[in-house]
N, C-alpha and C positions, 0 to 999 in steps of 0.2 A: 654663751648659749648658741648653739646653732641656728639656724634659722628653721621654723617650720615647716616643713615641705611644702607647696600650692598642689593644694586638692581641689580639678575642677568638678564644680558639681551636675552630674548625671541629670538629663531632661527628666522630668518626671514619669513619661511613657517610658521609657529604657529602662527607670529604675523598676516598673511592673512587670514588664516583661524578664528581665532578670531572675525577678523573684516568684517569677509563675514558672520559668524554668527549673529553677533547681527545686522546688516541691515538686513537678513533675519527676525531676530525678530523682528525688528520695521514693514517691512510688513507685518507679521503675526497679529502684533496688529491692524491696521491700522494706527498706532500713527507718526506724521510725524520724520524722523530723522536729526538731523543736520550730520555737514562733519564727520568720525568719527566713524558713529555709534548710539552716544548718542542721546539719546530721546529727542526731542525736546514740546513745550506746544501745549496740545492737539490743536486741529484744530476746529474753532468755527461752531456753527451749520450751518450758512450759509453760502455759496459758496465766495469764495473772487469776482469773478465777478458779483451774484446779490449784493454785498455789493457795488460792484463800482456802480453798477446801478443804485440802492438807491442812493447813495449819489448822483448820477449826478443830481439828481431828475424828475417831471414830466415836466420840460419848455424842458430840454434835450431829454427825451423820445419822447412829440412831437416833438421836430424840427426831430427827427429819421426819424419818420413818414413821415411828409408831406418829406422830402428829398427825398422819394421813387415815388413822383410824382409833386414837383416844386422844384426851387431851394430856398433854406431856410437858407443864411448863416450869419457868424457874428451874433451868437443869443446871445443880452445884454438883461439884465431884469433891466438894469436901468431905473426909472421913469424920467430921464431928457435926455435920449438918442434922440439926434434929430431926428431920424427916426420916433418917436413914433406921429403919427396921433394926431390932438388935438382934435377933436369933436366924441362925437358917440361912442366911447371905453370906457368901466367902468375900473376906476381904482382898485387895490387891496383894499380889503375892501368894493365895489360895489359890488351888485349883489351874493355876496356869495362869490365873487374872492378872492383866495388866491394868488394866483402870476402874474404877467402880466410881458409879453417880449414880444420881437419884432426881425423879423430876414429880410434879405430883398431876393428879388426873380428880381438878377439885369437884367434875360434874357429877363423877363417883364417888368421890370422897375417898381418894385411894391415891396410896404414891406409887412411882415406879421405880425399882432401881432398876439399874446397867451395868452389867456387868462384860468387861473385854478381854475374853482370854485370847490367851498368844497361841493355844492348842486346843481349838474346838473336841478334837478325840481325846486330851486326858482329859478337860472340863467334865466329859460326859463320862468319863471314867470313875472320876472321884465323886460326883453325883450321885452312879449307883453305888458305890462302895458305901456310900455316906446313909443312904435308903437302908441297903441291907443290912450295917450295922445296927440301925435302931428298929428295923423286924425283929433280927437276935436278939436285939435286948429286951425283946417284947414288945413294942408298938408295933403291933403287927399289921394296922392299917395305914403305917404312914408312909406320904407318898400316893396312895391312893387318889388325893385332890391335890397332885401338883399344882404348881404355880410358876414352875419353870419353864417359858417359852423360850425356845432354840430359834433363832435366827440367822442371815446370811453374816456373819461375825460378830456375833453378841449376841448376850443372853439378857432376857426381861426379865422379871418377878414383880407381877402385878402382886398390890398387896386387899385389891377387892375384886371379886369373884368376877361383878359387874365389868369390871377394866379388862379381865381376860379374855371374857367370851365376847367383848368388840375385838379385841386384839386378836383373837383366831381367825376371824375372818381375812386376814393379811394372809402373809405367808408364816409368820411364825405357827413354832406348833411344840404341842406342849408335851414335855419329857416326863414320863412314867416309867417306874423301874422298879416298881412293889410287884412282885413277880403275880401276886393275883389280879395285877390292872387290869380292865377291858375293856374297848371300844365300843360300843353297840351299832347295831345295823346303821347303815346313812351317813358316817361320819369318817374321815381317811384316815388311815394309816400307814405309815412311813418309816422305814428303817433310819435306823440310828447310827451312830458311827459305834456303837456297844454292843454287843448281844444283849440277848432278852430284857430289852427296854424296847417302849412303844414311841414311836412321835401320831400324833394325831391333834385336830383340830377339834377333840371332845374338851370342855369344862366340867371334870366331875364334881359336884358339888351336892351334901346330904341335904340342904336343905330346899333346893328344888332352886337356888339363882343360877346355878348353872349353866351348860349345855343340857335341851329336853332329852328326857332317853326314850330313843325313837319306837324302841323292842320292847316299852312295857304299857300298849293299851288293855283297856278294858278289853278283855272278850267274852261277851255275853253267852256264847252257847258251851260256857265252860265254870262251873262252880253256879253258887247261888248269882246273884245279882236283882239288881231294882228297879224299876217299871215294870213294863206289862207287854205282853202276855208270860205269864211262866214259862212256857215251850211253844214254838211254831212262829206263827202271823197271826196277826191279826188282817192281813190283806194288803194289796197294794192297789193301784190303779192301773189300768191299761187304754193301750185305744189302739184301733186298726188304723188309723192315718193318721197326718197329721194336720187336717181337717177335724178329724174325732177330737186329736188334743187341743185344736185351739180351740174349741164349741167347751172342751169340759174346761180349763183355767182362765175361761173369758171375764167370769164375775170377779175374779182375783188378780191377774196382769191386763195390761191396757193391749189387749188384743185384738177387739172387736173392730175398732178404727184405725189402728195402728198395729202393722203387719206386715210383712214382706219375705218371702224366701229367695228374694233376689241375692246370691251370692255376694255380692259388693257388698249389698246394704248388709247379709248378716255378721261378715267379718268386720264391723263395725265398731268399735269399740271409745271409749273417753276417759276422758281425767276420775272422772265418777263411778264411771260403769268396766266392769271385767268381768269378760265370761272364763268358764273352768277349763273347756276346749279351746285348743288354740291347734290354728294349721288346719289340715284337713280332716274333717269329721267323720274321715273312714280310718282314719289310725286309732282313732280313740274307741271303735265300734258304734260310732253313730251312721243311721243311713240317710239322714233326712234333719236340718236345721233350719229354721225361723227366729227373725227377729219383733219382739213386739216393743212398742216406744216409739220416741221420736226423736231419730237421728239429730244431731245437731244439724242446724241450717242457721245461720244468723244467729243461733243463740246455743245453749250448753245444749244437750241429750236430756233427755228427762225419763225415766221411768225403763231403762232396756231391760229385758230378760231375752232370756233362750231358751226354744224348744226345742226339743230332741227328740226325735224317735230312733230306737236302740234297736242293734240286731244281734249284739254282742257286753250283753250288760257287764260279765264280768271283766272280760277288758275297759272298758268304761272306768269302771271304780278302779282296778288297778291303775291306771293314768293319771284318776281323779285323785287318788291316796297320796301318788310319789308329787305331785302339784301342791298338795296341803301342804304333806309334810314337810317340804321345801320351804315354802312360805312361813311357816311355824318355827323351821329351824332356824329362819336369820336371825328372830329377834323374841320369839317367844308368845308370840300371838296372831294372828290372820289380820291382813290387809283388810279393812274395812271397807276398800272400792271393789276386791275381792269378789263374785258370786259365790253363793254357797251352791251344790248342788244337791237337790232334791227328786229322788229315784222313785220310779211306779217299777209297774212287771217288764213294759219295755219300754217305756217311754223315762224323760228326763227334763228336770225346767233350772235354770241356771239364773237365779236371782240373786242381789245385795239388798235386798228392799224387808227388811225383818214382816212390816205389814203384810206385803205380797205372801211372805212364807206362811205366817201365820193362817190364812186364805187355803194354801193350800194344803195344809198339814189337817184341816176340813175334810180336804179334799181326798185322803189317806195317803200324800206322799208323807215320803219321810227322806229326812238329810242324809250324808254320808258325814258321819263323823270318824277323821282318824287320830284325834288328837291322845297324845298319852294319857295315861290313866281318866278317860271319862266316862261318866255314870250318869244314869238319870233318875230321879226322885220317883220315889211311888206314885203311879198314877199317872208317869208317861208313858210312850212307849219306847220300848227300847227292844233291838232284834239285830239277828246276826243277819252281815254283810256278806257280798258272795265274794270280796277276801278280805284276807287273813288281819286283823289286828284295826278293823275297821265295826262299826257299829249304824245302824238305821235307824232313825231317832227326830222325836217330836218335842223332843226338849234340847233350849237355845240357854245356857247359863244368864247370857248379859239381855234377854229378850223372851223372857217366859211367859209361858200362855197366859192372858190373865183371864 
């Protein structure tokens, strides 16, 4: 056996400084290094996290998605997962589809599937073909309450109404192709990659979970209807300043000590309290604003409203309409830190405080209500607005006179 070579051994500083060099060299190269020092195999072109990405592939990528606006879990792409809907879903190999899953949405009690075509324009292809087949055969409204949300490469099919109309508010948007569909006023519309098929972020739905349909209020100065008066006013209030108006809603908002037209203070707003005007109170036709309450200082706001004197009442209510209906359209009900506004001849008061309103529906204002189809019982008042598809009214559903 040969002898072993003598290896003499390196000071201990020489051997740090060695090896503080050559990790310097490895980032010099950019080449990654193992423990050591030594060079380790170059680093592939793409990023190890888009590679995880890739591989998770596109059923993973959307459930990503819809996650950011329903709940989307347990996502199996098994074709015998009992979750999976039987009727109305193309399987892989349908329609262009290359993968189908399904994930469930337990807050709604609703599953989703996924479906991934490899040709987004025949999917939509074979969709209408598949609608207008079952018009001809006589279902003549089917399709009318899609359920097929188009997305940026895959298609949803929420299986509760509920799961859809969270899911609109993304960018999906839902495929109608029963040539009677229709969008109503407030709601977008979007071409498709098909002819006479609609994309839009409406939820038609007959029995009201839906999306609201924004085109069908109550209009009181059209057919019978219920409250009072049969035809005209019964009056509103006015005042020449806004001195007048805070002397006449003093007994009803905390005005009397608590008051201020100092612009800072009235653009004031809280977690609690929201007024209907926002920005400047000459776009909405107001000429004159006040706040009454008390500002938070050391502690929350308590009690705000707003006074308005109006130079332009019916701009006013048009501002104050497309503001509701916004509000109504997210989720199907008004923000309870919301103010409601309550309208005289030219003046305006801007409260969330039910008691407050009560006070001053006394007083003979009355609310703007724009909400779809509402009525009020005999015995309120109810009167046309000066626009269109809007109602004045002294009846509050959840807050009725007692």
């Amino acid at each position: 056996m040969p002898p072993i070579p003598y290896r003499r051994k390196l000071p201990m500083r020489l051997q740090r400084i060695i090896a503080a060099t050559a990790t310097l060299g490895c980032l010099a190269t950019l080449a990654a290094c193992k423990e050591g020092g030594q060079s380790a195999a170059p680093a592939s072109s793409a990023s190890t996290s888009a590679a995880a990405a890739a591989d998770e592939g596109p059923l993973a990528e959307a459930q990503r998605y819809l996650r950011q606006f329903a709940n989307c879990d347990d996502l199996s792409d098994k074709p015998d997962d009992p979750r999976m809907p039987a009727g109305d879903f193309p399987k892989a190999g349908q329609w262009s589809v290359k993968e189908v899953g399904v994930c469930s949405d337990k807050v709604r009690q609703g599953e989703i599937v996924i479906a991934v075509p490899g040709d987004m324009k025949q999917f939509q292809e074979r969709y209408k073909s598949y609608v207008l087949d079952r018009v001809r055969g006589g279902d003549g409204a089917y399709g009318l309450e899609s359920r097929v949300l188009v997305g940026k490469g895959f298609v949803a099919f929420p299986t509760a109404t509920k799961t859809a109309v969270a899911l609109v508010r993304s960018d999906l948007r839902v495929l109608t192709c029963n040539p009677t569909g229709l969008v109503p006023e407030g709601y977008k519309r979007e071409k498709p990659l098909v002819e006479h098929c609609i994309l839009s972020d409406f939820v038609n739905s007959e029995d009201g979970s839906g999306s609201p349909n924004l085109q069908t209020p109550q209009d009181p100065g059209k057919g019978e209807k219920a409250g009072q008066p049969t035809t005209g006013s019964l009056g509103l209030p006015r005042a020449g300043s806004m001195a007048e108006l805070r002397t006449l809603v003093g007994s009803s908002l905390d005005c009397e000590k608590h008051f201020s037209t100092d612009p800072d203070t009235v653009a004031i707003e809280s977690i609690d309290y929201a007024p209907v005007v926002e920005g400047s109170g000459l776009g909405w036709g107001v000429t004159g604003r006040a706040l009454c309450g008390q500002p938070a200082a050391g502690q929350r706001a308590r009690d705000l409203s707003w006074l308005d004197t109006v130079g332009d009442m019916k701009l006013l209510q048009t501002k104050a309409k497309a503001a509701q209906l916004a509000d109504y359209k997210d989720d199907g009900k008004l923000r309870q830190t919301a103010s409601r506004l309550l309208v005289g001849e030219n003046i305006a008061v801007e409260t969330n405080s039910p008691s407050s309103r009560h006070g001053l529906y006394q007083l003979q204002f009355l609310y703007l209500n724009c909400i779809p189809g509402f009525s009020a019982p005999s015995g309120y008042r109810l009167e046309k607005a000066q626009v269109e598809g809007c109602v004045l009214t002294n009846y509050e559903p959840d807050h009725p006179l007692g």
